[in-house]
C-alpha positions as CSV (number, residue, x, y, z in Angstrom):
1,X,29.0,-9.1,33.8
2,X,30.7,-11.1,34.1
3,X,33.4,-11.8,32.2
4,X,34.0,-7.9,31.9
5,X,34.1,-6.9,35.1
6,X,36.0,-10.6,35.9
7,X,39.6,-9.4,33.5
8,X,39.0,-6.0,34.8
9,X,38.5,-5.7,38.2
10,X,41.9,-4.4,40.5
11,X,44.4,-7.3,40.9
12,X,43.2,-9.3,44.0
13,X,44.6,-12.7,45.2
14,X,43.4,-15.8,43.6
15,X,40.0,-16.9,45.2
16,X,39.6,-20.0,47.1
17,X,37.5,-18.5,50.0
18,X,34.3,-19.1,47.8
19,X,35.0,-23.1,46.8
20,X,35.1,-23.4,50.8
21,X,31.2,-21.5,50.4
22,X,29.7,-23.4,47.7
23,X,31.2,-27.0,48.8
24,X,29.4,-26.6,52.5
25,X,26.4,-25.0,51.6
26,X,23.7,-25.1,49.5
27,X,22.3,-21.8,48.5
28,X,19.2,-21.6,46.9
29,X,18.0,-19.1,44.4
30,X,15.4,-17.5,47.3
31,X,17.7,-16.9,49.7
32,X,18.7,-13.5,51.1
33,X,22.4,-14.3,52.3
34,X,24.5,-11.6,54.4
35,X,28.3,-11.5,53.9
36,X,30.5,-10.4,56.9
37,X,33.8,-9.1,55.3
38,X,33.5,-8.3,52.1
39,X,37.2,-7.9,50.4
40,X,37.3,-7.5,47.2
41,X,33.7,-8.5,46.3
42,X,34.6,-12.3,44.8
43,X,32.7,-14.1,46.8
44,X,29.9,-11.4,46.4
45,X,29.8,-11.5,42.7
46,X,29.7,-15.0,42.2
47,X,27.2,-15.6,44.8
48,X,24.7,-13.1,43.4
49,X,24.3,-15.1,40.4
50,X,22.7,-17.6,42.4
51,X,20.1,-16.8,44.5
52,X,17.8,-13.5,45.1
53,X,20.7,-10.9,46.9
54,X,23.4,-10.3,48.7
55,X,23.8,-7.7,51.8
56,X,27.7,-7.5,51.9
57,X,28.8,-5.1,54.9
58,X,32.4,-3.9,56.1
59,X,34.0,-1.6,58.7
60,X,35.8,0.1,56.2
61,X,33.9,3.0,54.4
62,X,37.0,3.8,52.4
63,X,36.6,0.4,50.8
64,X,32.7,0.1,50.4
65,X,32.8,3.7,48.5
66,X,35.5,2.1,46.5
67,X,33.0,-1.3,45.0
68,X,29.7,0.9,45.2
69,X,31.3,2.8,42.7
70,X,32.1,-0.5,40.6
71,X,29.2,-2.2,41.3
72,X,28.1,-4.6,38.5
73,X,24.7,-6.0,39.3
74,X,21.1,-4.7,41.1
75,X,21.3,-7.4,43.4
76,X,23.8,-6.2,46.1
77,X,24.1,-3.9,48.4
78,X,27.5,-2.7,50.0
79,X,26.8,-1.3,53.1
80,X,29.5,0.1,55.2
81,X,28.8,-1.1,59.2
82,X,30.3,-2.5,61.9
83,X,29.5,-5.9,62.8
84,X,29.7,-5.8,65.9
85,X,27.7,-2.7,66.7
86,X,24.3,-3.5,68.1
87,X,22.7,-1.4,66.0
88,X,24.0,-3.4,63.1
89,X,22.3,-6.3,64.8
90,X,19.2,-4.5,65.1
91,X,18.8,-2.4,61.8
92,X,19.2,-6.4,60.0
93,X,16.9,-8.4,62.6
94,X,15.5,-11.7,61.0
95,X,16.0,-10.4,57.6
96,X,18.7,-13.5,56.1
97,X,18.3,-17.0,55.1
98,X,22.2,-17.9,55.4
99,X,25.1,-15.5,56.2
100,X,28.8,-16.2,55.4
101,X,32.1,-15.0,56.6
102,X,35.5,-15.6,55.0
103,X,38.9,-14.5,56.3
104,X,37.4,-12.1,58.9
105,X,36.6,-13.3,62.1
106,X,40.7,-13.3,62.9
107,X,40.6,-9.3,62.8
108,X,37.5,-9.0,65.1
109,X,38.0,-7.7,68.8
110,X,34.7,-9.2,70.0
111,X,33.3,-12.2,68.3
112,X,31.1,-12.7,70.9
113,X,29.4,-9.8,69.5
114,X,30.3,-10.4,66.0
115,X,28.4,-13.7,66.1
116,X,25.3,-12.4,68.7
117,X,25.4,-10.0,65.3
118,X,24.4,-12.4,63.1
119,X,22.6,-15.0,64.9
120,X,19.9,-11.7,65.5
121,X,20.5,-11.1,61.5
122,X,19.5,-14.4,60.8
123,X,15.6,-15.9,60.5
124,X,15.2,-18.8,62.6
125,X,16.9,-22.0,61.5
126,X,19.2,-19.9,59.7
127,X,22.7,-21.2,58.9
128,X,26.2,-19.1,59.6
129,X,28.8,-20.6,57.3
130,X,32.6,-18.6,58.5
131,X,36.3,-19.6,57.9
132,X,39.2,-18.1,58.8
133,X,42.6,-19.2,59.9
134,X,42.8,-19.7,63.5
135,X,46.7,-18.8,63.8
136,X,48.7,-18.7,66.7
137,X,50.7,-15.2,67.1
138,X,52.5,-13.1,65.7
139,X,50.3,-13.1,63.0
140,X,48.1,-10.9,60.5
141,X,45.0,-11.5,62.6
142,X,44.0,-10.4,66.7
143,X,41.7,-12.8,67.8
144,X,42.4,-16.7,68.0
145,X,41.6,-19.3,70.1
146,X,43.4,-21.8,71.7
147,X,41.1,-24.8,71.7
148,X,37.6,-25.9,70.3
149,X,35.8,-25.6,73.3
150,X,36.3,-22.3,73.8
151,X,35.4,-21.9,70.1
152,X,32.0,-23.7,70.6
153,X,31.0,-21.8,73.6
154,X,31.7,-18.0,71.4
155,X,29.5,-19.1,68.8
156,X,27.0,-20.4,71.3
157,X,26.9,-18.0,73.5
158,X,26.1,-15.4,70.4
159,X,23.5,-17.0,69.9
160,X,23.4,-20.7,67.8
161,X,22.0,-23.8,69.1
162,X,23.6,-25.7,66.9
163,X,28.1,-25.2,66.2
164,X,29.8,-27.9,64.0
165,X,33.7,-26.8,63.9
166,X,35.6,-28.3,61.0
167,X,39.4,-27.9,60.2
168,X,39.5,-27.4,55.9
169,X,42.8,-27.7,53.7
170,X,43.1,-27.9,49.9
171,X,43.5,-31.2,48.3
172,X,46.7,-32.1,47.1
173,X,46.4,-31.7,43.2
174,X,44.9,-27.9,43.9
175,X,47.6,-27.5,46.8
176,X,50.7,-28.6,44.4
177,X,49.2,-25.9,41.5
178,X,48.7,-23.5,44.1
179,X,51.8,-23.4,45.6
180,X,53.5,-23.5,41.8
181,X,51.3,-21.2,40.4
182,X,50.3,-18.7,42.7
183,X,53.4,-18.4,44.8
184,X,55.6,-18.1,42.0
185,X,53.1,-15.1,40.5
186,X,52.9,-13.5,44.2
187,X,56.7,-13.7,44.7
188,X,57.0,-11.9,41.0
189,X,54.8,-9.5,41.9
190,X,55.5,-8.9,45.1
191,X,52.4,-6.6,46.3
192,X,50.6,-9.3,48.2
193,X,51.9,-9.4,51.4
194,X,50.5,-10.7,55.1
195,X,51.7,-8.3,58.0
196,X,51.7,-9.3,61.5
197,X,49.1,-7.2,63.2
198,X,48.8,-5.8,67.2
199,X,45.2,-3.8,66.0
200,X,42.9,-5.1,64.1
201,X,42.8,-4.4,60.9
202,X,40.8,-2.9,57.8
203,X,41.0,-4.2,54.8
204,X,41.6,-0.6,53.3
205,X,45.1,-1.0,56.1
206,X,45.9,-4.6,53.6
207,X,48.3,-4.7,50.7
208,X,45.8,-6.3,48.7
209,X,44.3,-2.7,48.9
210,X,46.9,-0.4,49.1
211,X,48.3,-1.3,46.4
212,X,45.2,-2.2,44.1
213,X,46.6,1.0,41.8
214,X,50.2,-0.5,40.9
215,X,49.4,-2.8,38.8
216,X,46.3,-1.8,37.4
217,X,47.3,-2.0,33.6
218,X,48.2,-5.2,34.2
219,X,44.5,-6.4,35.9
220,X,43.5,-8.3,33.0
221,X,46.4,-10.3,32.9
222,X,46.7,-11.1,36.1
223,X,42.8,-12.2,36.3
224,X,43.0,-14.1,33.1
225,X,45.7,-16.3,34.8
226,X,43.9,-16.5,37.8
227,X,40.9,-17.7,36.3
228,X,42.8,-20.3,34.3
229,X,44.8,-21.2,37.3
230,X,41.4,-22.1,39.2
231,X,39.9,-23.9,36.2
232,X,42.8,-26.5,36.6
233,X,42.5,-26.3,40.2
234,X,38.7,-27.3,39.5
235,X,39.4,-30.5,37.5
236,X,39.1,-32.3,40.5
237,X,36.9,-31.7,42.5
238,X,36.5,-30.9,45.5
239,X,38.7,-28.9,46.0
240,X,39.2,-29.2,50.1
241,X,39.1,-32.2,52.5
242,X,37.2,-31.4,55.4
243,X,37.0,-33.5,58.9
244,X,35.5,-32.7,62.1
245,X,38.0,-30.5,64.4
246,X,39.9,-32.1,67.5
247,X,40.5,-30.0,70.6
248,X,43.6,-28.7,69.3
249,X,42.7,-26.1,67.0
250,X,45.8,-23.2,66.5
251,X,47.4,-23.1,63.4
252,X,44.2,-24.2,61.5
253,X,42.3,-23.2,58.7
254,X,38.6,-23.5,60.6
255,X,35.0,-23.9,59.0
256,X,32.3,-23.2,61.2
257,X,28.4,-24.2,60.1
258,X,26.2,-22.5,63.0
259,X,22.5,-23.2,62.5
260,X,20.5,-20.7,64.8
C-alpha cells in the first residue's frame, strides 16, 4: 500500500491525531472500530492494518466520493452520513468494538446527539476514544465547553457509563521539531490555514481540502518529509503527556475514553 499510496496521497498536514489513538488504546486485530470524522483518511489507513475494518463516516459527500475513489485496501468502508442523525444511530446499532474521533467533535452542533450516536453504535462495554481542541472563541470550531462538568454530563447523557476526561500535549522533544519543522514547511507553503468559523464546518469548506490540487506535483515531497519528520518525532516515545483534566478545561487539547 502502503508506501505508494503514503508519497502519493494529496498534501495533508503532518499526522499526530493517530499517536494520540494508538498511545490510549489498544486495538486488537478483531475489532470492528468506527471513525467519526474522517479527514484525509490517515488515521483510517494506518489503523486498517491492524485489526479486522474500519467504518469511517463524514457529513461531507464531496469528500467521501473523493477517498472512495482512492481507496487502497478492502477493509474500509467510507460512508458519507451524518453523525448526528438518528438514523445513523440506528442503521450502525451494536455493530463496533471501539470507535474514535479526532479533530471533530469542535464542528458538531449537537454532541449530545453526536455521542447518543455512537454509544448506540457501540456493542456493550465498548470504548469511545475522541480528541479535539476544546478552544475558547473566535475560533475554527462551534461547539466548546466551558468546564469539565458540563463535559462529563454530554458524554453521559449520550449514553456512557463510564467518562475519563484527559487534557493531552506533545512532549517537548516532538513539540521543539514540530514547531521547527512543520511550521517552517506550513509558513513556506502557506495552503494550510485555520479559519475562524460562525457555522460549522465540512471538511470539504477546510484549506487542507480546497486546496489538495495546488500542490499536487509536489505530494511526494511533501509526504516524504512528513514521514521523516514523524520518524524523528518517534525517537522518543511517547509522544504526548497525558494527565487527568481539572475543571478548567478551555483552551485545551481534550482526550476523552468513554466505555459504554
Amino acid at each position: 500500500m502502503k508506501w505508494k499510496y503514503w508519497l502519493e496521497r494529496p498534501p495533508a498536514r503532518l499526522d499526530l491525531r493517530s499517536d494520540i489513538f494508538f498511545e490510549n488504546m489498544r486495538f486488537e486485530k478483531l475489532d470492528h472500530v468506527l471513525e467519526v470524522g474522517v479527514g484525509m483518511a490517515q488515521t483510517t489507513y494506518k489503523l486498517a492494518t491492524r485489526i479486522a475494518g474500519v467504518t469511517a463516516i463524514d457529513i461531507s459527500e464531496e469528500l467521501i466520493r473523493y477517498l472512495s475513489e482512492r481507496k487502497r485496501v478492502s477493509n474500509i468502508d467510507f460512508v458519507c452520513t451524518d453523525a448526528c442523525d438518528p438514523e445513523t444511530a440506528q442503521a450502525f446499532a451494536g455493530s463496533f468494538d471501539k470507535a474514535i474521533s479526532g479533530d471533530t467533535l469542535e464542528h458538531v452542533e449537537s454532541p449530545q446527539r453526536f455521542f447518543q450516536t455512537v454509544a448506540i453504535a457501540l456493542k456493550p462495554g465498548g470504548v469511545f476514544l475522541l480528541t479535539f481542541p476544546n478552544e475558547r472563541a473566535p475560533s475554527h470550531g462551534i461547539t466548546r465547553f466551558q468546564s469539565r462538568s458540563e463535559l462529563v454530563k454530554v458524554v453521559g447523557d449520550g449514553g456512557f457509563s463510564t467518562v475519563n476526561v484527559y487534557c493531552v500535549e506533545l512532549r517537548k522533544h516532538a513539540a521543539v521539531l514540530q514547531a521547527l519543522f512543520e511550521g517552517s514547511l506550513i509558513r513556506f507553503l502557506r495552503i494550510f490555514r485555520r479559519e475562524p468559523q460562525e457555522k460549522p464546518q465540512v471538511f470539504h469548506e477546510c484549506w487542507t481540502f480546497r486546496t489538495r490540487n495546488k500542490l499536487e506535483r509536489l505530494s511526494v515531497l511533501i509526504n516524504a518529509y512528513w514521514g521523516f519528520l514523524h520518524a524523528l518525532m518517534c525517537l522518543s516515545r511517547p509522544l504526548y503527556r497525558r494527565v487527568p483534566a481539572g475543571e478548567e478545561v478551555l483552551d485545551k487539547q481534550l482526550l476523552i475514553i468513554a466505555v459504554k
